[in-house]
C-alpha positions in Angstrom: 214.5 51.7 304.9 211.7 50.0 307.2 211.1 47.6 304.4 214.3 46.6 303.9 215.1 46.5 307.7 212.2 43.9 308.0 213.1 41.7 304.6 216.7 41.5 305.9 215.9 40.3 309.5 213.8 37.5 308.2 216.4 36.6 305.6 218.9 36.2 308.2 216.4 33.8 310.3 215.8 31.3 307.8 219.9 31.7 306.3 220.6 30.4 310.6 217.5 28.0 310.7 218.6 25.8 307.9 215.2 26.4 305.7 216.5 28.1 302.5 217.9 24.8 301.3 220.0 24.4 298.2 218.2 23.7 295.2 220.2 21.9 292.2 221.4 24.3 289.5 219.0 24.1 286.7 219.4 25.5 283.0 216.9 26.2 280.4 216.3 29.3 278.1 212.8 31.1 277.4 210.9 30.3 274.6 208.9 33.2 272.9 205.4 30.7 272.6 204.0 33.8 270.5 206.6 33.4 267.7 206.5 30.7 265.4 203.3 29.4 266.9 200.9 27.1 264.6 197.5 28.4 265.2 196.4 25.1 263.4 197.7 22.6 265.9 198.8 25.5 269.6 202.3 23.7 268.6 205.5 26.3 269.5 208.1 25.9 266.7 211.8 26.9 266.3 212.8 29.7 264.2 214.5 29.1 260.9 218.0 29.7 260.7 219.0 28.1 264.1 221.0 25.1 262.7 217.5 24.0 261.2 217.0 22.0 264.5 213.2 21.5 265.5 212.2 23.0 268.9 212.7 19.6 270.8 215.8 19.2 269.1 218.3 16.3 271.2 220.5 19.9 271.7 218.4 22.1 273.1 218.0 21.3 277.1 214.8 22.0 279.2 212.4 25.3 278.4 210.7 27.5 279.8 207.0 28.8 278.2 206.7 32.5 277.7 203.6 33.5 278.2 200.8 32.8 280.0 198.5 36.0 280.8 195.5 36.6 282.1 193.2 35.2 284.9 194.5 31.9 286.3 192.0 29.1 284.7 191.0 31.4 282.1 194.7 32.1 280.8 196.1 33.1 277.3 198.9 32.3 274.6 197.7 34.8 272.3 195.0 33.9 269.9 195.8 30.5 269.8 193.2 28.9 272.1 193.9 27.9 275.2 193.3 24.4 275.6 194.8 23.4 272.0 197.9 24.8 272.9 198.4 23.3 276.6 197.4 20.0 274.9 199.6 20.1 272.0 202.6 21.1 274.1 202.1 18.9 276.5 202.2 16.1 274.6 204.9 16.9 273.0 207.6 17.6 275.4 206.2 14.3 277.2 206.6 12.5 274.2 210.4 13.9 273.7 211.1 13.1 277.7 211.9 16.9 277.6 211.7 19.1 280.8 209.7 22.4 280.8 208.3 25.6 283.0 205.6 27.3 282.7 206.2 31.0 282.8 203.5 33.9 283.3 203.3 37.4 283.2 206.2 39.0 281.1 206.9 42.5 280.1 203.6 42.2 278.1 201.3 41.3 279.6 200.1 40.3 283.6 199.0 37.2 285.8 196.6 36.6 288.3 194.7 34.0 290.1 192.2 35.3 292.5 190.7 31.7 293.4 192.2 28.4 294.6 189.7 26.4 291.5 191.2 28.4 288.8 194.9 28.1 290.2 193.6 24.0 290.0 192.5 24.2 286.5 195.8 26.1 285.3 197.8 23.6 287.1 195.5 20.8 285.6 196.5 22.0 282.0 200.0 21.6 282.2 200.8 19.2 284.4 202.9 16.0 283.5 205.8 14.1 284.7 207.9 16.2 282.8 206.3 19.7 284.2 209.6 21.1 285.9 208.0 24.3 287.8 206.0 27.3 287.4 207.7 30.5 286.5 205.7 33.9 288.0 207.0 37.1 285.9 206.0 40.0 287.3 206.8 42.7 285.5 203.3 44.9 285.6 202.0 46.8 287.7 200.0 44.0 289.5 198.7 44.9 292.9 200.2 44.5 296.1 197.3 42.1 296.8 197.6 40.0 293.4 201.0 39.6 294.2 200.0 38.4 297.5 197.3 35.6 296.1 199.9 34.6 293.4 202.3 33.6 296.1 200.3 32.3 298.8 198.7 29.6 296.3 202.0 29.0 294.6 203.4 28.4 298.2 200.5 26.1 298.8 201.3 24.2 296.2 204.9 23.7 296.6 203.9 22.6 299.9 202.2 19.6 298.5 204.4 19.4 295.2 208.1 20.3 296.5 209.7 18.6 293.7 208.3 21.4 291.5 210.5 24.6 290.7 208.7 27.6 291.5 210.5 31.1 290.8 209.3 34.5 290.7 211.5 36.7 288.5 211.9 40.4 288.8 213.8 43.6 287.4 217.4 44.2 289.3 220.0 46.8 288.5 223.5 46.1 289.6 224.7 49.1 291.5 228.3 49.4 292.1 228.6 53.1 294.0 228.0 51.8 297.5 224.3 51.7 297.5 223.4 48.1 296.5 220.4 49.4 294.4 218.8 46.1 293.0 215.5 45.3 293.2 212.7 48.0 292.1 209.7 48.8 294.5 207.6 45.8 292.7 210.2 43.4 293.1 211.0 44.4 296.9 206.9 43.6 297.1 207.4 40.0 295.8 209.8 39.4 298.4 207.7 40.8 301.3 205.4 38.9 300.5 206.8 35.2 299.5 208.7 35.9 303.5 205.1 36.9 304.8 204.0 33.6 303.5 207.1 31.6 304.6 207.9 30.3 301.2 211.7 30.1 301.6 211.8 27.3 299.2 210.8 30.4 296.1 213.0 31.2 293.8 213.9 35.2 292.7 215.3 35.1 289.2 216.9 38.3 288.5 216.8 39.9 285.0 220.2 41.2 284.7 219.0 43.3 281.5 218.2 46.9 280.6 219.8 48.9 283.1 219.7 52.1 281.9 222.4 54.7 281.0 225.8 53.2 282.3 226.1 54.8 285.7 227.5 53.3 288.7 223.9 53.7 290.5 222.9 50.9 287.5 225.6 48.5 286.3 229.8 47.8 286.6 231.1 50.1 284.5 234.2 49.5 281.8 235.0 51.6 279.2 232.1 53.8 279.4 229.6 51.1 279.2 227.8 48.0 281.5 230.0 45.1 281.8 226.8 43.1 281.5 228.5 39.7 282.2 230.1 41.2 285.5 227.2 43.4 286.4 225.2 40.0 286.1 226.8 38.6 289.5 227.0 42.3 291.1 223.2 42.1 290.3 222.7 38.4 292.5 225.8 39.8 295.5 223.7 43.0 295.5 220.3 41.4 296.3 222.3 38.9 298.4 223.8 41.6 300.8 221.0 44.2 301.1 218.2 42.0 301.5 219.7 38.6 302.5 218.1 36.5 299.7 220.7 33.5 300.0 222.6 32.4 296.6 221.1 29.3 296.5 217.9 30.9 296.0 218.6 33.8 292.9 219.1 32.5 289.5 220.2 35.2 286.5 218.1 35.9 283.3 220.2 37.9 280.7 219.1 39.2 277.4 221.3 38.3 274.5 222.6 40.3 272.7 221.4 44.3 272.2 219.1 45.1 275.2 216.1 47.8 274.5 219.0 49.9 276.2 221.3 50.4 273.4 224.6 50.8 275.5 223.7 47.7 277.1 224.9 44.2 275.0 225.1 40.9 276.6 227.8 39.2 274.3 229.4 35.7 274.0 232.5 36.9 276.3 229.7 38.1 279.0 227.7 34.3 278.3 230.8 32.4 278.9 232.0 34.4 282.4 228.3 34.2 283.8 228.1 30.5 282.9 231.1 29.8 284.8 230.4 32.1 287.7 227.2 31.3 288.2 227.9 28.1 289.0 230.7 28.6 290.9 228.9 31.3 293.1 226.2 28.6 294.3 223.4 30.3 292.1 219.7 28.2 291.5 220.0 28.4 288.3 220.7 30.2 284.7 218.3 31.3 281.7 218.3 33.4 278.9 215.6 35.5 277.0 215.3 34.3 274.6 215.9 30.8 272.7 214.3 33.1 269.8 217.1 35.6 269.6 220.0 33.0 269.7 221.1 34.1 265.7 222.1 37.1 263.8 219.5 39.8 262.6 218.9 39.3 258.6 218.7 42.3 257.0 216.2 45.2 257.9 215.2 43.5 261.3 215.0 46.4 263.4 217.7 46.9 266.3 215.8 45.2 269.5 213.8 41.9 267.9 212.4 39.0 269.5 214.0 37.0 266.5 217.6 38.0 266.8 220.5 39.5 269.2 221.9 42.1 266.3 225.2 40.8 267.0 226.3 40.4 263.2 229.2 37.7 263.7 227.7 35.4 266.0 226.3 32.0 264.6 223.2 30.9 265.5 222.7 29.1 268.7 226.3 30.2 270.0 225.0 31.6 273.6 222.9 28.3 274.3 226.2 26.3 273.4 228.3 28.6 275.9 225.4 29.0 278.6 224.8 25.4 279.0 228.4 25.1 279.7 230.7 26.2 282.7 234.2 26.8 280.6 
């Protein structure tokens, strides 16, 4: 109760001193890097079946890189070696004028950069005019202190590179029996620390995902299951009231289709009332996990696949086309 005492004071000083400044809604889904990925030339591809379009296809709006693990400097995309693959990449989204964040960490794997020179070389690799931000998914159980030295470089450098987009994204639940329960003990570290460090300009990207059993303590309930589209928003309003993160500053991250929780499914009804609230709610921004699930499951996929949503009548590339969109 200390902690969140302490989080919420500070979140009211910089909601009345004017720092957490709005930042302009920005779109763009994850792209699974590990899928699809030419060990021959580090390029990321497209999985067949989405309308046949080629991963810088004129549809498909900005993306985000999923993921970079390891030791700043020294980072991995798999096998595929390091270099060749921030090279190829590169290139090619600068070559398409096409927007893109670099994401680390993930459910995976972890992140850390325990040196302002290998922060420099990571940075080096991908930068461009195109680079939109840098994406910090934490999700392991990194240390308090790792945590600390990813955001106190990060803030550094969007001290001296405030045009670039830097989020931090986090697990939330979206508690609807009075207690506001949202961010998990890991996630309630992020934010200590990004406020210890005064970097009000951060980002928290909820993923409104894999809540658990439907329980009030988790999700909004309807019909005996999450509403996943509405406990999206109670998610962002939850993290909002308890520890005064303002709107402008949380964007959402669903997971299409059939979570890893099998009574929770984000469908097209749930894309199309989060794409419209989310921007009407003032939110940073919307993604998706992932651009690689965005089609049906062909036959023996298992349930929960990186390369489809299991939702048998919905066309490829249907949530992009209602995500992008505020109907």
């Amino acid at each position: 109760m200390r902690l969140i005492a302490t989080l919420s004071a500070t979140a009211a000083l910089l909601l009345h001193s004017g720092l957490a400044r709005s930042a302009d809604f920005f779109f763009a889904p994850y792209k699974d890097a590990s899928l699809m990925l030419d060990a021959s030339t580090g390029r990321m591809q497209a999985l067949a079946g989405q309308g046949a379009e080629p991963l810088l296809a004129s549809t498909w709006p900005a993306l985000i890189w999923a993921f970079a693990t390891g030791e700043c400097g020294q980072e991995r995309w798999g096998e595929v070696d390091t270099d060749r693959f921030a090279q190829a990449n590169v290139a090619a989204f600068v070559q398409a004028k096409r927007p893109y964040v670099v994401s680390t960490g993930g459910e995976a794997g972890s992140f850390t950069c325990g040196s302002d020179a290998g922060f420099a070389q990571f940075l080096a690799r991908y930068d461009s005019p195109f680079l939109k931000g840098l994406d910090f998914d934490i999700e392991r159980q990194q240390t308090a202190a790792q945590i600390d030295d990813l955001v106190q470089r990060a803030a550094a450098l969007q001290r001296q590179r405030p045009e670039l987009r830097i989020s931090f994204t986090v697990a939330t639940h979206a508690a609807t029996n009075g207690s506001q329960q949202s961010l998990n003990p890991l996630g309630e570290t992020v934010l200590r620390s990004l406020r210890r460090h005064g970097f009000e300009a951060a980002i928290l990207n909820l993923m409104v995902m894999n809540y658990g059993p439907a329980k009030a303590a988790h999700c909004v309930l309807r019909e005996g299951r999450c509403d996943m589209g509405a406990s999206a928003l109670q998610a962002a309003r939850n993290v909002h009231v308890k520890y005064g993160v303002p709107m402008n500053r949380i964007a959402l991250t669903p997971m299409l289709g059939e979570n890893d929780v099998a009574a929770n499914i984000f469908t097209v009804e749930d894309a199309q009332r989060v794409a419209r609230e989310a921007r009407a709610a003032g939110l940073a921004g919307l993604h998706y996990w992932s651009l690689d699930r965005d089609q049906p499951c062909p036959p023996q996929e298992p349930r929960v696949s990186p390369r489809c949503h299991a939702l048998p009548q919905v066309s490829p590339s249907s949530f992009l086309k209602m995500l992008q969109s505020s109907p």
